[in-house]
N, C-alpha and C positions, 0 to 999 in steps of 0.2 A: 717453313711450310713442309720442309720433307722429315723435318724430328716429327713434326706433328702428325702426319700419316703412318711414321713408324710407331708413333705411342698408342694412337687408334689401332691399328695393326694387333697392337702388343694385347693390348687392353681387352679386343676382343677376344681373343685368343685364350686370354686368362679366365674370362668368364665364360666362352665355353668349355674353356678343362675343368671349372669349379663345379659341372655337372656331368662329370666322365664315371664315373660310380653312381649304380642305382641306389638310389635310398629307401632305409629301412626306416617306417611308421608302426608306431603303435594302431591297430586297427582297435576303438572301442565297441559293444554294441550298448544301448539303449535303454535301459529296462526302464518300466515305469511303476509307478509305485500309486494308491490312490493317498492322498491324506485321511485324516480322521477330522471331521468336522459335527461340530456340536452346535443345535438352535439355540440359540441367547436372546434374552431383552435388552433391549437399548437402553431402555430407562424403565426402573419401578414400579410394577401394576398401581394406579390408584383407582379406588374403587371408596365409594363414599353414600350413606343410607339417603335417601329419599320419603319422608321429607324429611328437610334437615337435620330438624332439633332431638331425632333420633341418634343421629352421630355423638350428642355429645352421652350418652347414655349407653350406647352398643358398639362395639367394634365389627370389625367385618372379615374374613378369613377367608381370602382368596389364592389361590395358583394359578399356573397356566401350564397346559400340556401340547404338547406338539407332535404335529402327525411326523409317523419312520415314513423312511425306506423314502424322502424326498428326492428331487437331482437337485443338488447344491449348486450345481452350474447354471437352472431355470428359473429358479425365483426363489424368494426367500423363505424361509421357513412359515410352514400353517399353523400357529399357536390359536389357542383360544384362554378364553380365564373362566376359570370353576370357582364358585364361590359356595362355601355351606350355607344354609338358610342361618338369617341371622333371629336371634332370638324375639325380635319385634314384630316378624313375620304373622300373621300375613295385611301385617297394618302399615309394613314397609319395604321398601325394594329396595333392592345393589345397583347403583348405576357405576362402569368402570368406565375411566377413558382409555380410547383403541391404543394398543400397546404395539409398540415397534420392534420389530425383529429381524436379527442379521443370522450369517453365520460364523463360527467361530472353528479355523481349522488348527490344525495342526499334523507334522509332520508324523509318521508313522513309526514307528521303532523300526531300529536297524534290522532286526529279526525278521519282520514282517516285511522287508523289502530286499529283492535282490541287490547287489553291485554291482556293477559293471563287472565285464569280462574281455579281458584283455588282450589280444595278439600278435606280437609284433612281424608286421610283413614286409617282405621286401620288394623291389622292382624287380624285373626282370633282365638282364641283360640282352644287349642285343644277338649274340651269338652262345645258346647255354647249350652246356653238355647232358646229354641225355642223362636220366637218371641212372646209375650204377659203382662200383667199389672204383675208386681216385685217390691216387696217393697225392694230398695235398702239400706242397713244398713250405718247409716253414721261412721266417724271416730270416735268418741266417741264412739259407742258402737260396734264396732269392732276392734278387740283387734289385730289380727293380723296386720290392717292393721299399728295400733299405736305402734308395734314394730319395730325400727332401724333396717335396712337390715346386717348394721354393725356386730350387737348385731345377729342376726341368723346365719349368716357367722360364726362366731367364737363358738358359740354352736355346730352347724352341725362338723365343719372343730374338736373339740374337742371330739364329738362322733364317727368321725373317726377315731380318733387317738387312741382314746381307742379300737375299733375294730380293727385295724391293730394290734394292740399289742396284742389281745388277741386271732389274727390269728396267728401271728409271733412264739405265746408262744406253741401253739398246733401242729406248721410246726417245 
């Protein structure tokens, strides 16, 4: 029971020291970019002479155009089909069937879109030095920082243990 209090002991200890330095993050921002999206057909205008037996005599020469400046996020593109008068005119009509329409995006060129911007920030300590001229001590001649975190852990976590015990002795 009393290893087990001292390894709880230890263990906290360890995980609060593993947050004893503020940490430095990359802050990113955001940018957004719009895509480039294009009206398409789903499938093939068919468009066919009325009455029939004109078909087999005339062909038919249709497109479709579609209205700009849509929101591709409200609804799908307004196409419609244009057809030339067909030479059998006006002894015969173009009937199409209603054509389906999506959109078709794609990603913008690198050019056309910013990157991100990047900057890495750090926490703040609890007690900082005001901003001004600091001779900063390098690793050589400070000693703490040339001690293995390891090596403190298990010093502190052993002068625990002696004070639990010599709580334990007096309880």
């Amino acid at each position: 029971m009393f290893q087990l209090i001292i390894g709880i002991t230890c263990f906290l200890f360890v995980a609060v020291a593993q947050t004893c330095h503020p940490e430095c993050r990359y802050v990113c921002d955001d940018p957004v970019c719009k895509a480039v999206c294009f009206p398409v057909l789903t499938h093939p205008i068919k468009c066919q002479l009325f009455p029939k037996y004109y078909n087999e005599h005339y062909t038919t020469n249709c497109s479709h155009t579609c209205v700009e400046d849509v929101c591709e996020a409200d609804s799908c593109p307004m196409c419609e089909v244009r057809c030339t008068p067909p030479k059998c005119a006006p002894n015969c009509q173009i009937e199409c069937e209603q054509i389906q329409t999506a959109w078709y995006c794609v990603k913008p060129e690198a050019k056309d879109c910013d990157p991100p911007r990047c900057e890495l920030q750090c926490e703040r300590p609890t007690c900082e030095a005001p901003a001004g001229n600091y001779t900063i001590p390098t690793k050589a001649s400070n000693t703490t920082a040339a001690v293995p975190n390891s090596h403190v852990k298990k010093e502190v976590c052993g002068e625990l243990a002696v004070i639990l015990i010599f709580l334990m002795m007096i309880l």
